[in-house]
C-alpha positions in Angstrom: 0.0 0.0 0.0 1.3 3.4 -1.0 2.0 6.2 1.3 0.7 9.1 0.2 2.8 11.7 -0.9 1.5 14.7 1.7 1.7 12.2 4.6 5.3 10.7 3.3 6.8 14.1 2.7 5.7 15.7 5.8 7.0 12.2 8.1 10.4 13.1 6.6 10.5 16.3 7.7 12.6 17.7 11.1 11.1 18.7 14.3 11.1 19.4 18.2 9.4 21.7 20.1 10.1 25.4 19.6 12.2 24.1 16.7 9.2 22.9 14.3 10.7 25.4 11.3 11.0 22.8 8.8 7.3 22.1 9.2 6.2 25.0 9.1 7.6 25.9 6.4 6.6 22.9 4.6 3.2 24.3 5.5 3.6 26.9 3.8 4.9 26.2 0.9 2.0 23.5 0.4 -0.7 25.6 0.8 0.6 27.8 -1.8 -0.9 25.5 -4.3 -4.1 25.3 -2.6 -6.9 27.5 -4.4 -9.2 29.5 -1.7 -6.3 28.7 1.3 -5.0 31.8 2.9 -2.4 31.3 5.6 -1.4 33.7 8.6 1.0 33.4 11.4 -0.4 34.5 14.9 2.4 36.0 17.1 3.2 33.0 18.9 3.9 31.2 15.3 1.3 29.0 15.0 -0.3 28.9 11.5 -4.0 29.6 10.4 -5.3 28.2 7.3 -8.7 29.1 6.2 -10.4 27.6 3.0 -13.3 29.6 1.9 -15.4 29.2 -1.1 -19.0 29.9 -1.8 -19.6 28.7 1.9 -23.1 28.0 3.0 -24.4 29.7 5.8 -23.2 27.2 8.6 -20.8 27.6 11.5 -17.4 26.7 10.1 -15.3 24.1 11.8 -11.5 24.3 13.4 -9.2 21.6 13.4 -5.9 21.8 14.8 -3.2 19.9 15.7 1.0 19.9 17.0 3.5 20.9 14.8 6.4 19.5 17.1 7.2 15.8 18.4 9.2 15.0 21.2 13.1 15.9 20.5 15.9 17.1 20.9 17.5 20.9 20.3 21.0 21.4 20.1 22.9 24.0 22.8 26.5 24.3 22.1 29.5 22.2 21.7 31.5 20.8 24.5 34.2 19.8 22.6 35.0 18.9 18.8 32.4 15.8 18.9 30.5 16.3 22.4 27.4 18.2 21.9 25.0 19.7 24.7 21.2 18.8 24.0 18.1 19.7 25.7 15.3 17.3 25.3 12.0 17.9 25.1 9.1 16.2 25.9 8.4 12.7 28.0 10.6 9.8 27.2 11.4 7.6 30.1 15.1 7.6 31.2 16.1 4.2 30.9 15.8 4.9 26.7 18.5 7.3 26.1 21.8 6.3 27.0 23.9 4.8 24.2 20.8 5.5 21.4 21.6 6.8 18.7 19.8 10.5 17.8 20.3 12.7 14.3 20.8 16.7 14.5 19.8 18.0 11.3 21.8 20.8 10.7 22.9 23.2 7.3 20.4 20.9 5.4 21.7 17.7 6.2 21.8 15.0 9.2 24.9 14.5 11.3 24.6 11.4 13.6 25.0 11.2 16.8 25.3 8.9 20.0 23.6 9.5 23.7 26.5 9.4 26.3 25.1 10.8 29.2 22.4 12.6 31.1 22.9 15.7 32.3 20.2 17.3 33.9 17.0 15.9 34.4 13.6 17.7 35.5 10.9 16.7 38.0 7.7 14.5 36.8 4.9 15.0 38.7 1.7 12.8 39.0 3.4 10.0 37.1 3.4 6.6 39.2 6.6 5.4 39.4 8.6 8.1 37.7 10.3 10.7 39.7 12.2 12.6 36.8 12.7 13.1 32.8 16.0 13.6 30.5 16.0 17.3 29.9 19.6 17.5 29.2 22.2 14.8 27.0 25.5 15.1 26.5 25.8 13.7 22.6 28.8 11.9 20.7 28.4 13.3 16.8 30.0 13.3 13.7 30.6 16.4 13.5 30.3 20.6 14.6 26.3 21.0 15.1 24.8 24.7 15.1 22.9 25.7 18.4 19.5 25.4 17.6 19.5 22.4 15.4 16.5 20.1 16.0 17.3 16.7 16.9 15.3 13.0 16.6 15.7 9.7 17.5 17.7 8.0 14.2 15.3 6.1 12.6 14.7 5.0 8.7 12.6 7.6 6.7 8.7 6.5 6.2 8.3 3.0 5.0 5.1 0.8 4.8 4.7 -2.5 6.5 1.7 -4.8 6.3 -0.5 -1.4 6.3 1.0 0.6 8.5 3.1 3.6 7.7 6.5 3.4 10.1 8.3 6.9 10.8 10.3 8.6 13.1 7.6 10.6 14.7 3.6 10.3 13.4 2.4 12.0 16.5 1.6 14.7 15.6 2.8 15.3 12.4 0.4 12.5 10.8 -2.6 14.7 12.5 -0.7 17.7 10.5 -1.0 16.1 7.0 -4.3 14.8 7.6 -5.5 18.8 7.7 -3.3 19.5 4.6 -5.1 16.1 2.5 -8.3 18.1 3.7 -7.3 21.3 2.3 -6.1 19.5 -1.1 -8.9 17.3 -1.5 -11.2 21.0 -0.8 -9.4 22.9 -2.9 -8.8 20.3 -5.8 -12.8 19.8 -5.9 -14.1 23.4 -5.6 -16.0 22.6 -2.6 -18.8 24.8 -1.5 -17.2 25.1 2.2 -15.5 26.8 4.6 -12.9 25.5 7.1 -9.9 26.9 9.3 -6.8 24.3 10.1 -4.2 25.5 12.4 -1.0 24.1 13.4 0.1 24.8 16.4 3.8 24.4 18.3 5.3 23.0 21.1 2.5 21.0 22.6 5.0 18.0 24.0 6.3 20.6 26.6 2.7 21.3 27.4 0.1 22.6 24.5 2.2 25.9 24.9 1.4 27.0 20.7 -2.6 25.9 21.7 -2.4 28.0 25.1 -0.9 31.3 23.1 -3.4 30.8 20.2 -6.4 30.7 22.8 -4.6 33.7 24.2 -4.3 35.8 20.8 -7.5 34.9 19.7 -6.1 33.0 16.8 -9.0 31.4 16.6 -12.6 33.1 17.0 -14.5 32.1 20.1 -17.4 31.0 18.6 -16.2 28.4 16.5 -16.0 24.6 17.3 -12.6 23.1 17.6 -11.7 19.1 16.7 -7.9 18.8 18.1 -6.6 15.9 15.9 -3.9 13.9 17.7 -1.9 10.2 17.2 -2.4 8.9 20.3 -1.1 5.4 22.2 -3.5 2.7 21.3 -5.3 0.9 24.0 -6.9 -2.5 24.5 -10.5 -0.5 23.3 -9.0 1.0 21.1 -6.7 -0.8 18.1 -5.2 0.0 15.4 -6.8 -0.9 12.5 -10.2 -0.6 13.9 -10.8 2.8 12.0 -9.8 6.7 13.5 -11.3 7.6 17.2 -13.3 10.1 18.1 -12.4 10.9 21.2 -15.0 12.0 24.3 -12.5 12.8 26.8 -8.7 12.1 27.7 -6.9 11.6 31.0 -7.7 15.2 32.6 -10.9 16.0 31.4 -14.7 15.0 29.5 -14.8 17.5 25.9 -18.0 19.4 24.6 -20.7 17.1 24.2 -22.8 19.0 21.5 -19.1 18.6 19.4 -18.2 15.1 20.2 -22.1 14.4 19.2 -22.1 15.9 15.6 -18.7 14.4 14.8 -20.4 11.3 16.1 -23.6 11.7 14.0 -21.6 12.2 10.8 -19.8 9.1 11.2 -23.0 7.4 11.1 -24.4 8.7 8.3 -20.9 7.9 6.3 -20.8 5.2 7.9 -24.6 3.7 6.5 -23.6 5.3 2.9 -20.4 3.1 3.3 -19.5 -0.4 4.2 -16.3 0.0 4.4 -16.1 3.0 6.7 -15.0 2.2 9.9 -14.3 4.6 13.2 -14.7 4.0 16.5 -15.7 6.2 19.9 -13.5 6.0 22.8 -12.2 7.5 25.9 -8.6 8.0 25.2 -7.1 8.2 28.6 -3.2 7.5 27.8 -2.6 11.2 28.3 -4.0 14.7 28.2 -4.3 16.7 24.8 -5.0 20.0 23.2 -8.6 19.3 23.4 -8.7 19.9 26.8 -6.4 23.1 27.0 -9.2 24.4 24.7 -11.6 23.6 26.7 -10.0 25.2 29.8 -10.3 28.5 27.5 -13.3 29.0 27.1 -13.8 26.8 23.4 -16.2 24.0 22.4 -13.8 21.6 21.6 -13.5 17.6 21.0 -11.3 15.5 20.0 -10.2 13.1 17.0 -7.0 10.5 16.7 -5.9 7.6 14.8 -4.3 4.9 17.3 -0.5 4.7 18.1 2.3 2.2 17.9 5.1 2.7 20.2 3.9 6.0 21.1 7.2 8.2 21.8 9.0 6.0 20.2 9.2 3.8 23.1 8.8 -0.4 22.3 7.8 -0.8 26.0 8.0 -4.8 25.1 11.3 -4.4 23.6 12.5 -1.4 25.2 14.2 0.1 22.8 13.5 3.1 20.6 12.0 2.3 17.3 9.6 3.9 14.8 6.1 4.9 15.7 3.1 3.3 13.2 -0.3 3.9 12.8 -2.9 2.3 10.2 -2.9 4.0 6.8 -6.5 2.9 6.1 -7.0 5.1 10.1 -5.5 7.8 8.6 -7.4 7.9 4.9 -10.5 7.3 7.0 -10.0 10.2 9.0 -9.4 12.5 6.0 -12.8 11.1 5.2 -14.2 11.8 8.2 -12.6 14.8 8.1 -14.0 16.2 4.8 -17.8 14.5 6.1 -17.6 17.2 8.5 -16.9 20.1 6.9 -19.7 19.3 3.8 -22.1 17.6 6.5 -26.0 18.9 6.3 -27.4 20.5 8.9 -23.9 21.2 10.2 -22.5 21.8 13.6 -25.4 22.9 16.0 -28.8 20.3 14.9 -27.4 17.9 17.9 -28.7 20.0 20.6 -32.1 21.0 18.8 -33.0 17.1 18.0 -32.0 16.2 21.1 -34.3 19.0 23.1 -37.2 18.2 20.5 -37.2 14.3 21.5 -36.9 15.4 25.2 -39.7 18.1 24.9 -41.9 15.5 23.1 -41.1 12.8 25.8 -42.2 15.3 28.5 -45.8 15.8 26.6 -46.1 12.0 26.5 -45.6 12.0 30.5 -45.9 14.6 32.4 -49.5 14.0 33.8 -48.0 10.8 35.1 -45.9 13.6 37.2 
């Protein structure tokens, strides 16, 4: 099964929080081609893409989703081949030392090795876990610039037995599904209108998603679906189609959201044999969704499931690619689109809902 080329590109591309340039900039550059996409940068970096074309009068939908994966950022040399790295993001200790990383630096990769730890920082409410790598001292090649985005050295993109294998899907898969949904918009001349925006440095905390709620990146008003590649659970497999998710491990999202997404899976769903999704509390960790949430939004959530999520083989315990279904991720561009063109559109859940309860009350209420 072929990769597509959007999801392959974007897989090879460079990035750690605060250090997502290379995606970004691929961002840009694609939407270039897009008809009816306009693209603007809020002042935290974070990058807005609206598609607008002959859009009916509905409430338009936002998805989002991290720019940055879990990596490493180089600080300054020690010496000819010793290099001082911050890390950032969760990987547990006990995966670091004597793994090799890549820096990629004047256009190229230099290789590297882990040789030490040199300063960790406090985890808190993690069973078990008392700190994290912040700080590596790294064996390399050669000279790397300050500032160079690092990642675990893995193959490029390859497919295996479905899956697409790559050095970090989280969350860069969730990125290309928005730019398929912008292509597949633009290339069809859809009567729609959508907003995508990709957000940084949400492994050290949803810090692009906090400063866009902030700036008012995106308008109040409008629902939010935060896209993520999260770790797949025993109720929730790969393969078994993309999730939407009602809550993760810090909070429940907007009903009245989660409930149209959930509506317009059915109805592509019964149109379709084939489509496949599923609906799950996605507890492995907390996500943008519910930073959203916190400020002030209607927000749910959507993900494809995870294969050793952070890189981490926990039965193996080594570091080795992260995989996710490619049928999870067409079907979520699917879903995706669904959304956008669905009739009534965002809203019709709360009025159905308060017309069967209104006409369920008539039926009783002299009972009462």
């Amino acid at each position: 099964m072929a990769i597509p080329r959007i999801l392959r590109e974007l897989l090879t591309v460079p990035t750690a929080p605060f250090a997502e340039n290379a995606v970004l900039e691929f961002v840009r550059n694609t939407c270039a081609g897009f008809a009816h996409v306009k693209l603007a940068a809020d002042r935290y970096g974070n990058l807005l893409a609206h598609y607008r074309h002959k859009p009916p009068r509905r409430t338009p939908l936002v998805f989002t989703a991290h720019t940055d994966h879990p990596g490493f950022v180089a600080l300054k040399m020690l010496g000819p081949k010793m290099l001082r790295a911050s890390f950032r993001g969760w990987v547990e200790p006990e995966y670091f030392i004597g793994t090799r990383v890549r820096f990629w630096n004047d256009e190229k990769w230099i290789g590297g090795r882990i040789r030490k730890i040199l300063k960790t920082a406090k985890i808190y409410r993690m069973i078990g876990r008392s700190a994290r790598p912040e700080e590596v001292a790294v064996e390399v090649a050669s000279e790397v610039a300050a500032g160079a985005p690092g990642m675990w050295d893995l193959p490029d993109p390859y497919e295996k037995a479905g899956c697409v294998h790559a050095r970090g899907c989280d969350d860069i898969a969730g990125c290309a599904t928005m730019l398929a949904l912008l292509q597949r918009l633009s290339r069809r001349k859809a009567a729609a209108e959508v907003y995508c925006l990709f957000t940084r440095a949400e492994e050290v905390g949803f810090v692009g998603a906090i400063g866009a709620a902030k700036a008012g990146t995106i308008p109040r008003k409008l629902p939010i679906v935060a896209i993520e590649t999260s770790k797949a659970l025993p109720s929730a497999r790969i393969g078994d189609g993309p999730i939407l998710r009602v809550g993760d491990k810090s909070s429940v999202f907007t009903p009245d959201v989660t409930a149209f997404c959930y509506r317009v899976a059915q109805d592509v769903a019964a149109k379709r044999k084939s489509f496949k999704y599923q609906r799950k509390l996605m507890d492995g960790g907390t996500c943008e969704s519910t930073a959203y949430c916190a400020y002030g939004y209607a927000a749910t959530g959507m993900c494809v499931a995870l294969g050793n999520y952070h890189n981490m083989n926990m039965e193996r315990k080594k570091i080795e690619s992260e995989y996710i279904s490619l049928d999870d991720w067409k079907g979520m561009v699917d879903w995706f689109e669904a959304l956008v063109l669905a009739e009534p559109g965002y809203g019709a859940e709360d009025r159905s809902m308060r017309k069967g309860l209104d006409k369920r009350f008539a039926q009783w209420r002299g009972f009462l």
